[in-house]
C-alpha positions as CSV (number, residue, x, y, z in Angstrom):
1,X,-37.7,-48.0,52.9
2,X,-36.1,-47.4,49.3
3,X,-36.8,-49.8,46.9
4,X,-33.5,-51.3,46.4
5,X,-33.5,-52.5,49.5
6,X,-36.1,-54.7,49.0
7,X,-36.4,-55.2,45.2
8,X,-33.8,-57.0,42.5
9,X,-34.8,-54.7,39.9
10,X,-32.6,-56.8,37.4
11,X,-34.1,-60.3,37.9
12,X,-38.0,-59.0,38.3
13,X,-39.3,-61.4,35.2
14,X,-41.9,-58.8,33.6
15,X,-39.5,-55.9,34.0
16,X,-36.8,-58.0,32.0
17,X,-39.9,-58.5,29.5
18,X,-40.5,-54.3,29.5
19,X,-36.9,-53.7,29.7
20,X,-36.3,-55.8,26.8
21,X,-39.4,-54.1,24.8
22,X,-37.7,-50.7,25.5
23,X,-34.4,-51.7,24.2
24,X,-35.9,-53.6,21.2
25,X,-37.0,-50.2,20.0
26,X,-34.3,-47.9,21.1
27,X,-32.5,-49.7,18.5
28,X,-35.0,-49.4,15.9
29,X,-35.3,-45.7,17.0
30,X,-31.4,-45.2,16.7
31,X,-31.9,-46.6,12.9
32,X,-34.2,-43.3,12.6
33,X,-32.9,-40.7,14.5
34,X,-29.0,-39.9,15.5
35,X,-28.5,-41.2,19.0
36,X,-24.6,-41.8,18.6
37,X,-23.7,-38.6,20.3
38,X,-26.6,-39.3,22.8
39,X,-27.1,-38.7,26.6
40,X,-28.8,-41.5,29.1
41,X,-30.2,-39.8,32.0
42,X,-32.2,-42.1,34.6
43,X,-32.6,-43.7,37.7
44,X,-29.6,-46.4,38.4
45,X,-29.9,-47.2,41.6
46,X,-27.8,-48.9,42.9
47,X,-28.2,-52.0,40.3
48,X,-27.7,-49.7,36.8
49,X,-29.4,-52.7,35.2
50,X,-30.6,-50.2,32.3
51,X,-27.4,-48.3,32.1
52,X,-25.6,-50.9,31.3
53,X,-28.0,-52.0,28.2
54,X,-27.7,-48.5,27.3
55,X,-23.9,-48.3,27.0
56,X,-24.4,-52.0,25.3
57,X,-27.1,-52.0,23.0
58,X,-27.0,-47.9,22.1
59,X,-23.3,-47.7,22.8
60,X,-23.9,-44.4,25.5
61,X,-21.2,-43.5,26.9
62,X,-22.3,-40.5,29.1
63,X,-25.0,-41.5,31.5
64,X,-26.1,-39.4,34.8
65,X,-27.9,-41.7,37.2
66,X,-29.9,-39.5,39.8
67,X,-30.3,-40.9,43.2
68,X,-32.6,-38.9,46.0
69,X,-31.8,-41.7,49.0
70,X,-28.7,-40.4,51.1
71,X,-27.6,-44.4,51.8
72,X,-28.7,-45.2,48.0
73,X,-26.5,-42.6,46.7
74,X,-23.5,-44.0,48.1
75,X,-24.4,-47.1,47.4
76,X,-25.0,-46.3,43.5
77,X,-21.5,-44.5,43.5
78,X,-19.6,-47.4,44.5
79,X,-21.5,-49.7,41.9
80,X,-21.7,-47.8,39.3
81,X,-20.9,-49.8,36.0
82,X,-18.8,-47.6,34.2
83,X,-16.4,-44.8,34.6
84,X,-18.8,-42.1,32.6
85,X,-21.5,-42.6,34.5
86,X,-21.9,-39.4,36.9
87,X,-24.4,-40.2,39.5
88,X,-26.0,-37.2,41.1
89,X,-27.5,-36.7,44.6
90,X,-31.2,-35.2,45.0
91,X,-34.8,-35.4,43.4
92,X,-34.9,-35.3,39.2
93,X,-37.0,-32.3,40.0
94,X,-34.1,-30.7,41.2
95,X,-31.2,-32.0,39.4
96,X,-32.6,-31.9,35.7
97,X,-32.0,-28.1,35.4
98,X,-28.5,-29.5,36.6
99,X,-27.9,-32.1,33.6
100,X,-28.8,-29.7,31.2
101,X,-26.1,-27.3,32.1
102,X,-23.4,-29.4,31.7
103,X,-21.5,-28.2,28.9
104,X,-22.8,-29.4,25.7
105,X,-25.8,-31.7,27.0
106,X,-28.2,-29.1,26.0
107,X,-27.1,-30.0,22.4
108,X,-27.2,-33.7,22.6
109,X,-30.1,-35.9,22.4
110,X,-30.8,-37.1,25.4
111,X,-32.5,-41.0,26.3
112,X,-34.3,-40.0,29.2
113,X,-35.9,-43.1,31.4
114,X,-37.0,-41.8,34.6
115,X,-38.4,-45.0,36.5
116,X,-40.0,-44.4,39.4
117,X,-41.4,-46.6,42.1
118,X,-44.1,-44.9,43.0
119,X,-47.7,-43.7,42.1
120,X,-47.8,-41.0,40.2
121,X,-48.3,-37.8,41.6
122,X,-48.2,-34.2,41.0
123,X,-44.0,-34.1,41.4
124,X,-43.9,-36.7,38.9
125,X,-46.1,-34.9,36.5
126,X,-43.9,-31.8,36.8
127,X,-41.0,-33.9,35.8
128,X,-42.8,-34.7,33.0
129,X,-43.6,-31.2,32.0
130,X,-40.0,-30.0,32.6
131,X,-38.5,-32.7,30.6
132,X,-41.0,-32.2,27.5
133,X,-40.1,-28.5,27.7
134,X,-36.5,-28.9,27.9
135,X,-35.2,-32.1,26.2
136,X,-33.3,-31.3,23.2
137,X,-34.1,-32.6,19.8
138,X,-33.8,-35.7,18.5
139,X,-34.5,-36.9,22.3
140,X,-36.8,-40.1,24.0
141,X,-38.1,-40.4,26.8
142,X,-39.8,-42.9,29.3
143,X,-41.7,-42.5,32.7
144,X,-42.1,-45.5,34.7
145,X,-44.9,-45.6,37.7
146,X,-46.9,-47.4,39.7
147,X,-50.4,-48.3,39.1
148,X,-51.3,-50.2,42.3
149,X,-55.3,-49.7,42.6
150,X,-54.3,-50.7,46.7
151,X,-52.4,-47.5,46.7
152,X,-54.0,-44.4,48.9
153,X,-52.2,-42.3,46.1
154,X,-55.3,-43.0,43.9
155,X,-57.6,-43.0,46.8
156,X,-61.1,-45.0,46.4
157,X,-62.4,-46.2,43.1
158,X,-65.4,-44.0,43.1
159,X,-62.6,-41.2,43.6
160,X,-60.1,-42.1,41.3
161,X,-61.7,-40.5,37.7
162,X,-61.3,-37.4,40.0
163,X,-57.7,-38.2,40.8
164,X,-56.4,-38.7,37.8
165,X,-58.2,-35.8,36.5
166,X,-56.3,-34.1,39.0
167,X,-53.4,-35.0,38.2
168,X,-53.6,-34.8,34.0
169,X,-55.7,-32.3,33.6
170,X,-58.3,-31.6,30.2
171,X,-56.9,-34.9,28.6
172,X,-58.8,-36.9,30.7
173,X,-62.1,-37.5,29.7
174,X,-65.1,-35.9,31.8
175,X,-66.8,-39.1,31.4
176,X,-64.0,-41.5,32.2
177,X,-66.1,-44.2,35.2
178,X,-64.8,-45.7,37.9
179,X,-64.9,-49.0,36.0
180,X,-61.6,-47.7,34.2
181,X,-60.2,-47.0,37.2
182,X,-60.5,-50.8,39.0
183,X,-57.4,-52.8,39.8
184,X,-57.4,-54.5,36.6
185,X,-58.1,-51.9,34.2
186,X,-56.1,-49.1,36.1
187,X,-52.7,-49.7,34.3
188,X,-54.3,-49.5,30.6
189,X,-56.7,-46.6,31.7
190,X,-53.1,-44.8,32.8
191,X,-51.0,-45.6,30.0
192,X,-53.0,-44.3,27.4
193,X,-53.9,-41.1,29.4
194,X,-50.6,-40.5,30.2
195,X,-49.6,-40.5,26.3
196,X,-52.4,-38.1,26.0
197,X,-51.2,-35.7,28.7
198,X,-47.2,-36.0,26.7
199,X,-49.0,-34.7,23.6
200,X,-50.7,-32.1,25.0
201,X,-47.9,-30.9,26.6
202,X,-45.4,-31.4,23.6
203,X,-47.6,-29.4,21.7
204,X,-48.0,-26.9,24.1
205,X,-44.5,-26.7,24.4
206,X,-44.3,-26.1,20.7
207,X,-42.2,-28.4,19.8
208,X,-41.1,-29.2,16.2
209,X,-41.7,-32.3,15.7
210,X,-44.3,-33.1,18.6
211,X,-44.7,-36.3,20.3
212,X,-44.7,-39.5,18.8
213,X,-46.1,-41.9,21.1
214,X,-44.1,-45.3,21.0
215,X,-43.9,-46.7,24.1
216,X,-47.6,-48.2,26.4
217,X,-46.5,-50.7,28.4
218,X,-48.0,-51.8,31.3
219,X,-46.6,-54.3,33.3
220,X,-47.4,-56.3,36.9
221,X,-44.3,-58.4,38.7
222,X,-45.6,-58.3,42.8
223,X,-47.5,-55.0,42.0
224,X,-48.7,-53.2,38.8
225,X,-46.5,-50.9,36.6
226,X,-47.0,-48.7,34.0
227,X,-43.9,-47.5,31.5
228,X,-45.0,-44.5,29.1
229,X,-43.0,-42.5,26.7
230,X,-42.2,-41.3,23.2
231,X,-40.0,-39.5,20.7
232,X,-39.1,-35.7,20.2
233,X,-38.2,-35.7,16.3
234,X,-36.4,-32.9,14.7
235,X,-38.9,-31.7,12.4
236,X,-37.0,-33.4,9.5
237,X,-37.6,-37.0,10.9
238,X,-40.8,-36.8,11.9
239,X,-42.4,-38.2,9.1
240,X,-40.3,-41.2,9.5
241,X,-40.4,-42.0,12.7
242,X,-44.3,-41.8,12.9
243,X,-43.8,-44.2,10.0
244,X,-42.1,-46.7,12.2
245,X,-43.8,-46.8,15.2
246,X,-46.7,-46.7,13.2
247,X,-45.7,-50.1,11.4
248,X,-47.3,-53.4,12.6
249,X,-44.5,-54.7,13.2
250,X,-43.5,-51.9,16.4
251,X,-43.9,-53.5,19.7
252,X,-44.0,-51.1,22.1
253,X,-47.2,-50.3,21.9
254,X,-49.6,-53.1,24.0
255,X,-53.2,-53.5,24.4
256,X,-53.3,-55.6,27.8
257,X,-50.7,-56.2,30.8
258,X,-47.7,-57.4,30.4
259,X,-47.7,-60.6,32.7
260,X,-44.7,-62.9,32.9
261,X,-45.7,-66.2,34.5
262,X,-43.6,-68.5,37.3
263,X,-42.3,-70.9,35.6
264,X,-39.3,-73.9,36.4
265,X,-36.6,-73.8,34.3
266,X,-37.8,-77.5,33.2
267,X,-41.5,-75.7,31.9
268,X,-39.6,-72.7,30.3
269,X,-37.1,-74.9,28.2
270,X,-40.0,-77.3,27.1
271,X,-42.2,-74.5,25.8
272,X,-39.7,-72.7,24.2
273,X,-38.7,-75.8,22.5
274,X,-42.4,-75.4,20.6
275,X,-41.2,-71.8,19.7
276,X,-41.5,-70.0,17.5
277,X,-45.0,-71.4,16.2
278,X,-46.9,-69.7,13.4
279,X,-50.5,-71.3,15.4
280,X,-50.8,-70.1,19.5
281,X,-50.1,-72.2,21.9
282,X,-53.2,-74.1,23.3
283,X,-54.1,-75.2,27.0
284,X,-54.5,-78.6,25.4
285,X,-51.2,-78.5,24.2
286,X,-49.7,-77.3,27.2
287,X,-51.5,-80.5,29.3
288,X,-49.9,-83.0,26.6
289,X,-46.4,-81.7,27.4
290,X,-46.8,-82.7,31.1
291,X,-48.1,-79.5,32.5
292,X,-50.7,-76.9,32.6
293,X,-50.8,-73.2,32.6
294,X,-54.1,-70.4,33.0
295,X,-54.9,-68.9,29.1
296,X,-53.0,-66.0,30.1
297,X,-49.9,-67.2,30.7
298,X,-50.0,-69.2,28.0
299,X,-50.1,-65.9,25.4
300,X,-48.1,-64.1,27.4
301,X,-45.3,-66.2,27.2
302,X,-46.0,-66.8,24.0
303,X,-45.4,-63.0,23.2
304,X,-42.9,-62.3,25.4
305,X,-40.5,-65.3,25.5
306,X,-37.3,-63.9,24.3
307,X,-37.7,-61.3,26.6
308,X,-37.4,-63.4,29.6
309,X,-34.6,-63.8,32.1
310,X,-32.7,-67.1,32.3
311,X,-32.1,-67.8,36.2
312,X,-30.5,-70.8,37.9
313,X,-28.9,-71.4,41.1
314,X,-25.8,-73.3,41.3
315,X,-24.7,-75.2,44.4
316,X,-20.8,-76.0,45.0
């Protein structure tokens, strides 16, 4: 079954949070680097959820949507958002050569999100490869994947170093255990291999201006995500784009999973209401407003509040 058929990607709360991380610094990136003429190339589905932020937020107009599901490509076709968006029937690994030989997309930067919805695998990491070889300058780009320990994809945990190994080749440590590779460390074990394996392959790609990794994001809604990706400077704005993500102030760069809590819209407008604080949020605190969370939700939603959707259902 393809995935929009059983998955709002638009209303999935720690997607909104990712989504909105990605966006956030998209924008900061468009402050370094000339995205007006730029290109959006991913995955719309049949929802275009990102598209749309992209023609908002980084005012893209040309977008190509790629769409392998027969059913979802007629589907994304009719629901497209906008007029410029071309969508395109078939597997990225076969229709990327195509975007790049539409006249003039070769010299455009291109904003490249390929989101998939499954484990990553050896067509992925071809995409990858193809798209660090062939972006043109000035370009970012994001790969979204599963990281689902339950996954055969990853096979056992004793088995999964080897995987992964595999899969990424000499970036991945020979003495990475199986202890990175359990359901809960799995996501962060990928994310920052991943970024690895995009350097490597920048560089061997001789690239310019390299990769700047800018994006580690991992991310669990009903299963665990992972979002990777970076920025391919021209060599003259390297230095200042390594300057920026490099800044504390860049978010899109975490250290643990991103994990939106369930909440009522009563809980949600009574914490926010204690937002922003320059002190976290306690458990203590939390039980004197009439409810009670786990730690982790607490700092997540903490970190991630302005990220979250707002969702109500209204009866007539």
């Amino acid at each position: 079954m393809a995935s929009f058929d059983s998955i709002n990607y638009s209303i999935r709360p720690s997607k909104s949070v990712q989504r909105g991380i990605v966006f956030e610094g998209l924008r900061r990136i468009a402050n370094k680097i000339d995205l007006d003429n730029a290109v959006y190339i991913g995955f719309g589905s049949i929802w275009f959820t990102d598209f749309v932020q992209a023609h908002k937020i980084l005012h893209i107009d040309d977008m190509v949507s790629i769409e392998a599901n027969d059913i979802g490509f007629r589907r994304a076709t009719f629901n497209k958002e906008y007029r410029t968006i071309s969508v395109m029937e078939g597997r990225a690994s076969a229709r990327l050569p195509d975007v790049l030989a539409i006249d003039g997309y070769n010299a455009r930067p291109w904003v490249v999100w390929l989101d998939y919805d499954c484990a990553l695998n050896e067509e992925i990491v071809e995409d990858m490869q193809w798209v660090l070889a062939n972006a043109p300058p000035s370009s970012v780009v994001l790969f979204t994947f599963s990281a689902n320990a339950t996954q055969t994809a990853y096979g056992k945990p004793r088995n999964r170093p080897d995987r992964v190994r595999a899969l990424l080749g000499d970036v991945v440590p020979d003495e990475l255990s199986k202890d990175a590779c359990e359901k809960e460390t799995l996501p962060t074990t990928l994310a920052g291999l991943v970024s690895d394996f995009l350097k490597s392959e920048a560089a061997d790609a001789a690239r310019p201006g390299g990769f700047i990794d800018a994006f580690r994001l991992p991310y669990l809604d009903s299963v665990a995500m992972v979002t990777v990706g970076g920025i391919l400077p021209a060599r003259e704005d390297t230095a200042s784009v390594r300057a920026m993500v490099a800044d504390a102030s860049w978010g899109g760069i975490v250290d643990e999973i991103i994990e939106a809590p369930p909440m009522t819209l009563r809980e949600i407008a009574t914490l926010q209401a204690e937002l922003p604080a320059v002190a976290e949020l306690t458990r203590a605190r939390i039980q004197e407003l009439g409810f009670d969370l786990h730690e982790r939700q607490i700092r997540s939603f903490q970190n991630y509040y302005k990220y979250l959707p707002s969702f109500a259902e209204i009866v007539a």
